[in-house]
C-alpha positions as CSV (number, residue, x, y, z in Angstrom):
1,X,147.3,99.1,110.6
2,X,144.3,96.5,111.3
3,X,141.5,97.4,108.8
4,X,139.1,99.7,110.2
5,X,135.3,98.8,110.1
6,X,132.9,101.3,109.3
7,X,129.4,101.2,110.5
8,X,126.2,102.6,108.3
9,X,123.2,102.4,106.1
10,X,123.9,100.9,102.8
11,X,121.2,103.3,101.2
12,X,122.6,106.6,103.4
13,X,124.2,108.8,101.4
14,X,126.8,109.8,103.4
15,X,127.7,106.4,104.4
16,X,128.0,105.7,100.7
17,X,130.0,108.6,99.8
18,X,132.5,107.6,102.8
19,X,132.8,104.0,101.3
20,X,133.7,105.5,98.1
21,X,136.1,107.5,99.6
22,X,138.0,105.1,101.2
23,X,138.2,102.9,98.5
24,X,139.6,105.6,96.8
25,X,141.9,106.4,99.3
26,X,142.9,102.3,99.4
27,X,142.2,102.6,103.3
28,X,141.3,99.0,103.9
29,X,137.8,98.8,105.3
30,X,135.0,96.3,106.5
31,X,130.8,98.0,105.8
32,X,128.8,96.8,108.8
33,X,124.7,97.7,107.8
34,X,123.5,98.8,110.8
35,X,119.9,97.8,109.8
36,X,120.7,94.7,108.0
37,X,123.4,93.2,109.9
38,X,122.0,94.3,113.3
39,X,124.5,96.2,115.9
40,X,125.2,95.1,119.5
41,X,124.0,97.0,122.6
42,X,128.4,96.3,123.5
43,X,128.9,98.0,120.7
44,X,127.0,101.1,120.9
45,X,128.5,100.9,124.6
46,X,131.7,101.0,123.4
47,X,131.0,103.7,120.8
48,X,129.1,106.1,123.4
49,X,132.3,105.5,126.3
50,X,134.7,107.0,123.2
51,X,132.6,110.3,121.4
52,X,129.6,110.1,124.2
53,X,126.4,110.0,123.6
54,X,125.5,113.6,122.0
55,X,128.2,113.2,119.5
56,X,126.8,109.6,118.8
57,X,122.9,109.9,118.3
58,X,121.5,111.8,114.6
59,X,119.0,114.1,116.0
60,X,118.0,114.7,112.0
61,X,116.7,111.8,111.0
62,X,112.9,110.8,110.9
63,X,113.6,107.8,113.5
64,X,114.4,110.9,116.2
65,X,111.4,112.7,115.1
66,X,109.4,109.4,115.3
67,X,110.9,109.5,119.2
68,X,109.0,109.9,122.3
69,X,110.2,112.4,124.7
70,X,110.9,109.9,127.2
71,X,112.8,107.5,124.5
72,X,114.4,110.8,122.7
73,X,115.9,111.3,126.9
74,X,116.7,107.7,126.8
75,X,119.0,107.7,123.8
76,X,120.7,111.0,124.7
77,X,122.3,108.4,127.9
78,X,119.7,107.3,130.0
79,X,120.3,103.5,131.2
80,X,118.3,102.3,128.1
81,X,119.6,104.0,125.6
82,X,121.9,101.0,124.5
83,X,119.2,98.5,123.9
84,X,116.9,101.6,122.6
85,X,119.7,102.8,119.9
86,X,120.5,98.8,118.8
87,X,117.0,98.1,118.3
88,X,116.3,102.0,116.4
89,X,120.1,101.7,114.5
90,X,119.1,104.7,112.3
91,X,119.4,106.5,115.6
92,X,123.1,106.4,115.0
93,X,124.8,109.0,113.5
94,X,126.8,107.6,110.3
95,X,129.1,106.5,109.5
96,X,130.6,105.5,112.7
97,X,134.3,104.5,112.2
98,X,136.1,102.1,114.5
99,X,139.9,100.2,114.5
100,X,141.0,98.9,118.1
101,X,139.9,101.9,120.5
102,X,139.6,104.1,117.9
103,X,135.9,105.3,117.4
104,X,134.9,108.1,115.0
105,X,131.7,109.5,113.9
106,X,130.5,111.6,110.9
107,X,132.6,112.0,107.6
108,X,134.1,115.4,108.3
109,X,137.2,116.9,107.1
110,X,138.3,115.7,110.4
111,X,137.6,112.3,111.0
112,X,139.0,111.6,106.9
113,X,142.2,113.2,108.3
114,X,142.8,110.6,110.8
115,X,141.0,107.4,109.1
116,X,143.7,108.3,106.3
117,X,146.7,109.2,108.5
């Protein structure tokens, strides 16, 4: 199986708890940071056509809060909520998991289940 790549914040602490997990596990692995490295508007595309955009967007955070209404309605899958979530990456919910169509978000129970299996 193609390594899978693995989206975050390097200083989340979920994102780092799920990098230490997979190195533990030996699941082979590439870190993207989100805010360093910069994401695609494709990619968040991609991401929101395979979990949708509810299960995609951290409604949590401080960026949300930070949110008008008309940008939090944006995000949630209006037509710019691609370019809105690529420039605003903290908007994504971490760590988002991908290997060919595969996409996964969160570091559930769940979602360790099938990165491992």
């Amino acid at each position: 199986m193609a390594a899978w790549k693995v989206y975050g914040l390097k200083n989340c602490d979920t994102c780092r708890k799920a990098r230490k997990w997979l190195a533990a596990e030996g699941v082979a692995h590439d870190f993207v940071d989100v805010r360093a490295d910069g994401v695609e508007a494709a990619d968040i595309e991609r991401w929101a056509a395979a979990v949708g955009w509810e299960s995609l967007i951290n409604r949590r955070g401080a960026t949300w809060r930070g949110l008008s209404e008309q940008d939090r309605a944006a995000a949630l899958g209006g037509e710019g909520a691609p370019g809105l979530v690529a420039a605003q990456p903290a908007l994504v919910k971490r760590p988002v998991f991908e290997n060919g169509p595969r996409v996964l978000v969160g570091f559930t129970d769940a979602v360790k289940a099938e990165v491992k299996g």
